[in-house]
Residue, then its C-alpha position, 0 to 999 in steps of 0.5 A: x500500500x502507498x502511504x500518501x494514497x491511504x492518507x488521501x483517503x484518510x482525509x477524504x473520510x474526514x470530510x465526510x465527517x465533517x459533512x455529516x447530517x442528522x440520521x434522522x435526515x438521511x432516513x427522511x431524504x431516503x425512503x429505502x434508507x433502512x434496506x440500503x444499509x442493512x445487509x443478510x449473510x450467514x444467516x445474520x441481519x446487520x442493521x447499521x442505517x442508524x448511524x450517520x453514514x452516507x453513501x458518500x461517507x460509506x464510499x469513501x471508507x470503502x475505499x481507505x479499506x482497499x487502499x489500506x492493502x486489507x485484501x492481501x492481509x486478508x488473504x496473508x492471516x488466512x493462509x499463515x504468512x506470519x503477519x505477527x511481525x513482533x513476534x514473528x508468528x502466523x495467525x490461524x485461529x481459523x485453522x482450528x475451525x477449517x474443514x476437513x480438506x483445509x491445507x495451511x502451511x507454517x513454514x513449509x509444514x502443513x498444519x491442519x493433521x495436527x490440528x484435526x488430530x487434536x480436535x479428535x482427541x478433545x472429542x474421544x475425551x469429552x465423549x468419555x467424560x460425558x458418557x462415564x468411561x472416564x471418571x472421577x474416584x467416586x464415579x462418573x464426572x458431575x463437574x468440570x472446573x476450568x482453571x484459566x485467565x483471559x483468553x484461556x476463561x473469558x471465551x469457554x465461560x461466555x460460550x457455555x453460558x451463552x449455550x447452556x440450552x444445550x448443555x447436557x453434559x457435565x455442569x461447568x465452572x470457571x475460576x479466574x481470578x488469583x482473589x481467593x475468593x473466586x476459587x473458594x465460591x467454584x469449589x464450594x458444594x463440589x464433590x471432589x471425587x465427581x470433579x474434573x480440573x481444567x488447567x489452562x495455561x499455554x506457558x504453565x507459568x501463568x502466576x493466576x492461574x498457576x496458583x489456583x491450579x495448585x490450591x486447587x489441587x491441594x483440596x482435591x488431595x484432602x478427599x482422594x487417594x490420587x488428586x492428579x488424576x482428576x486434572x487435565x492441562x491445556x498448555x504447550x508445555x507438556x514437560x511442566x504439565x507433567x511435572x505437576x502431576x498431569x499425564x501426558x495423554x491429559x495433556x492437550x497442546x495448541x501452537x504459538x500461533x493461536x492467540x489467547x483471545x481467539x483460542x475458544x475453537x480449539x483445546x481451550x474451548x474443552x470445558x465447552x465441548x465437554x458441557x455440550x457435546x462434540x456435535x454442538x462444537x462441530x456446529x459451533x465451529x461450523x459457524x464461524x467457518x461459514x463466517x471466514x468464507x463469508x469474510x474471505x470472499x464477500x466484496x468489501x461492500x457486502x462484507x459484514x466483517x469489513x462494514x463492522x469495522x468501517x462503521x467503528x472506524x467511523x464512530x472513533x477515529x472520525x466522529x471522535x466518540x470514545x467507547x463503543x456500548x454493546x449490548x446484547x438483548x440475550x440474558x445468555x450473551x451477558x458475558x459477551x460485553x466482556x469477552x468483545x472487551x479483551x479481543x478489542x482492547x488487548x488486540x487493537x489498544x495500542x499507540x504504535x503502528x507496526x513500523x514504529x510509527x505513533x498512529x496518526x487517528x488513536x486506536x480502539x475505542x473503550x468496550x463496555x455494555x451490558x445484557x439488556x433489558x438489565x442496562x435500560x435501568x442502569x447506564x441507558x440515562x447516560x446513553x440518551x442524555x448524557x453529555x458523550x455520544x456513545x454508539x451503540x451495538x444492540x445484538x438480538x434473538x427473534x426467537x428464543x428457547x423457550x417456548x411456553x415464554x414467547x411473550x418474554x422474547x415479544x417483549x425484549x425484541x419490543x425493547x430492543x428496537x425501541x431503544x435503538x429507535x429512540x436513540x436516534x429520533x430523540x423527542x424534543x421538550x420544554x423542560x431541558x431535563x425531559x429533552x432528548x436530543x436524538x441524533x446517537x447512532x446504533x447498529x443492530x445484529x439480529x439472528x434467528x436464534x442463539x444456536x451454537x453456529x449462530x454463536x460461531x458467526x458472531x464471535x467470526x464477525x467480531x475477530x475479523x472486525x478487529x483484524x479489518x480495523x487492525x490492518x486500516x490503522x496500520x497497527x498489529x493486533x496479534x501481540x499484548x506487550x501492554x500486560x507485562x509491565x504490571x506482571x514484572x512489577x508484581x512479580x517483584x513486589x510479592x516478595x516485599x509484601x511478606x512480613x518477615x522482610x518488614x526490615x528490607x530496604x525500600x528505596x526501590x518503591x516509591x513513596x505511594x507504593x512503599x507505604x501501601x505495601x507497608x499497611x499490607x505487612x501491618x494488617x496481615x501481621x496483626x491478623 
């Protein structure tokens, strides 16, 4: 790509920006305005007409996607160049979804047996869980307890909960969090000789998850004879595994080429094969694999992926509004706020281009939400009234799994579109505190139903979405350098926090956090 042509474009974007209307004027001048900018694929309906967008605004992002050199990256991700410069890795994550005639290469090497390979050992294992051939000491597994942080808990915990209906399998749990607390309040009323432990970690070094691994362990050892045999890992790092007392054919590996954030279709999603069966998680791969064709072949113009990032790209970078609201109208999805937070943030917060380069229009936008109708009683004053545009993406079911509640789903699809309609209409008043002004935009993804391939497309939508605003700001979205500094820092503070180095010198702490350590060893020592 040419710099000068992708900053021509840039600025043609800008001046769109700076014309734009009203949405409620661009409804008003265009009759077809809804189905104009609304677009069905995969079995998806993206609604993105309440947004300022123009024809002419809509053209001209379209054109800074093809001059940002997207096809080619599009097609370097897919087929394993390694376009993780920093690190120097391929990204294929879709690999882990491919079909079943998929060749990718990685240095000359096919990947795609080993792939297979391992997604036929998740299924012979989640089959003999679920079925009793592999069991706990007091008999067949009730409970599965998966023991990760970040991408290795946020994607099988939202995934799971946003299935559940189709969860006959084991009852799953999911510990994150080094806070005691979460690990007491999972295992609490588990039986252990009916517990299955999931430790997933890529390095088997990762402090949170490692410390709640071992004390997890350390209870399962208080009521059975052999506690390792109850733990499964998922990690590359088989000899560290092993040397926690897992054995090796409960070890399950995946390459460096899978990113934490987008590892849920491969051993890190285990817990959620477990829950709902192998043909639940073959139709949920199934879906994102229609998502990355959808992706891989649509024009840009009728490419959902692409018009989802453009229209975020629209509201951060041009039209200047900070965090992005997502909200799911499904009390199933209400985790997805969060799990959309880690792949936007960690993928897309940065400052630096991949050149080195300061970027020239800011990175992602903050990512929060909440399920709905939950929120409309929380944060929506804010949304319609407050002082910042916030945009909104509203995500809905017109059909729920409940049929003898159908009035329910009446109900939130009532909701849901009403909201986004009042977001952008307003109503004018007298009294300034009864005022809403209008004019804030919202898209709106609606599906059929939440099946497990409806929840692959959508969670495919949103990483190829990332990736596409990834390659326009010129940024990588593969690496996370932003989380190792407060690791190294904690990793050196813990020893200054025990109480029997309360005479050690302190000179290397600031003042702030020299005393805060200080009232740590005080109230622990007088506890």
């Amino acid at each position: 790509m040419e710099a000068a042509q992708v900053a021509a474009q840039w600025a043609a974007v800008f001046t769109q920006g700076k014309a734009r209307r009203p949405i409620a004027a661009l409804f008003e001048a265009q009759a077809d305005r809804g189905a104009a900018f609304s677009r069905h694929a995969c079995g998806l309906f993206y609604d993105f007409s309440k947004t300022a967008l123009s024809a002419q605004s809509l053209e001209a992002l379209l054109a800074l996607a093809q001059a940002s050199g997207l096809a080619q990256a599009r097609s370097d991700m897919l087929s394993g160049v390694k376009i993780n410069t920093t690190e120097g890795r391929a990204v294929l994550h879709t690999a882990l979804r491919a079909g079943p005639e998929a060749e990718i290469y990685v240095d000359g090497a096919d990947v795609m047996p080993h792939v297979r390979a391992t997604l036929a050992r998740m299924r012979r294992f989640a089959q003999d869980v679920r079925s009793g051939r592999f069991g706990g000491q007091g008999g067949q597994i009730s409970d599965v307890v998966n023991i990760g942080i970040g991408g290795s808990d946020l994607g099988p915990a939202m995934a799971t909960r946003a299935l559940a209906p189709y969860a006959d399998g084991p009852r799953a749990h999911f510990v994150s969090n080094i806070d005691g607390a979460h690990l007491t309040d999972v295992l609490a009323g588990l039986n252990p000789e009916t517990t299955l432990v999931l430790v997933a970690s890529k390095t088997f070094t990762t402090l949170e998850t490692m410390t709640n691994a071992a004390s997890a362990q350390a209870w399962m050892a208080q009521h059975v004879a052999d506690p390792a045999a109850q733990f499964v890992a998922i990690s590359s790092a088989q000899d560290k595994a092993v040397a926690f007392g897992i054995a090796p054919e409960r070890v399950f590996g995946f390459e460096d080429w899978v990113g934490g954030r987008y590892s849920v279709w491969g051993p890190i999603g285990l817990s959620l094969m477990v829950a709902i069966g192998p043909e639940n998680f073959d139709a949920f791969l199934a879906g994102a694999r229609e998502m990355d064709a959808h992706f891989a072949d649509a024009p840009f113009a009728q490419n959902l992926p692409v018009l989802h990032a453009l229209v975020g790209l629209w509201h951060h970078q041009v039209c200047g509004f900070k965090s992005r609201a997502v909200l799911p109208y499904a009390q199933r999805l209400a985790l997805l706020p969060a799990y959309l937070q880690q792949l936007e943030m960690e993928s897309n917060g940065k400052r630096a281009t991949k050149e080195g380069a300061p970027l020239a229009f800011g990175s992602a936008p903050l990512v929060w939400g909440a399920a709905g109708t939950n929120g409309q009683h929380a944060f929506y004053q804010l949304l319609h009234q407050g002082s910042q545009i916030v945009p909104a993406e509203f995500l809905v079911a017109m059909r729920g799994h409940e049929p003898d509640l159908a009035h329910h789903q009446a109900l939130l699809v009532a909701n849901c579109l009403a909201q986004s309609q009042a977001l952008m209409l307003g109503r004018a008043h007298s009294d300034p505190e009864r005022h809403f002004e209008g004019n804030r935009p919202s898209v709106t993804l609606a599906f059929e139903q939440l099946t497990p391939a409806t929840l692959g497309k959508i969670l495919a939508l949103y990483e190829h979405r990332v990736f596409v605003e990834g390659v326009i700001l010129g940024l990588n979205s593969f690496d996370q350098f932003g989380v190792e500094l407060g690791k190294e820092l904690a990793d050196a503070l813990a020893p200054l926090l025990d109480p029997a180095q309360a005479g050690a010198p302190r000179a290397e702490l600031d003042s702030s956090t020299a005393q805060l350590a200080a009232f740590y060893r005080d109230v622990t020592d007088r506890a």
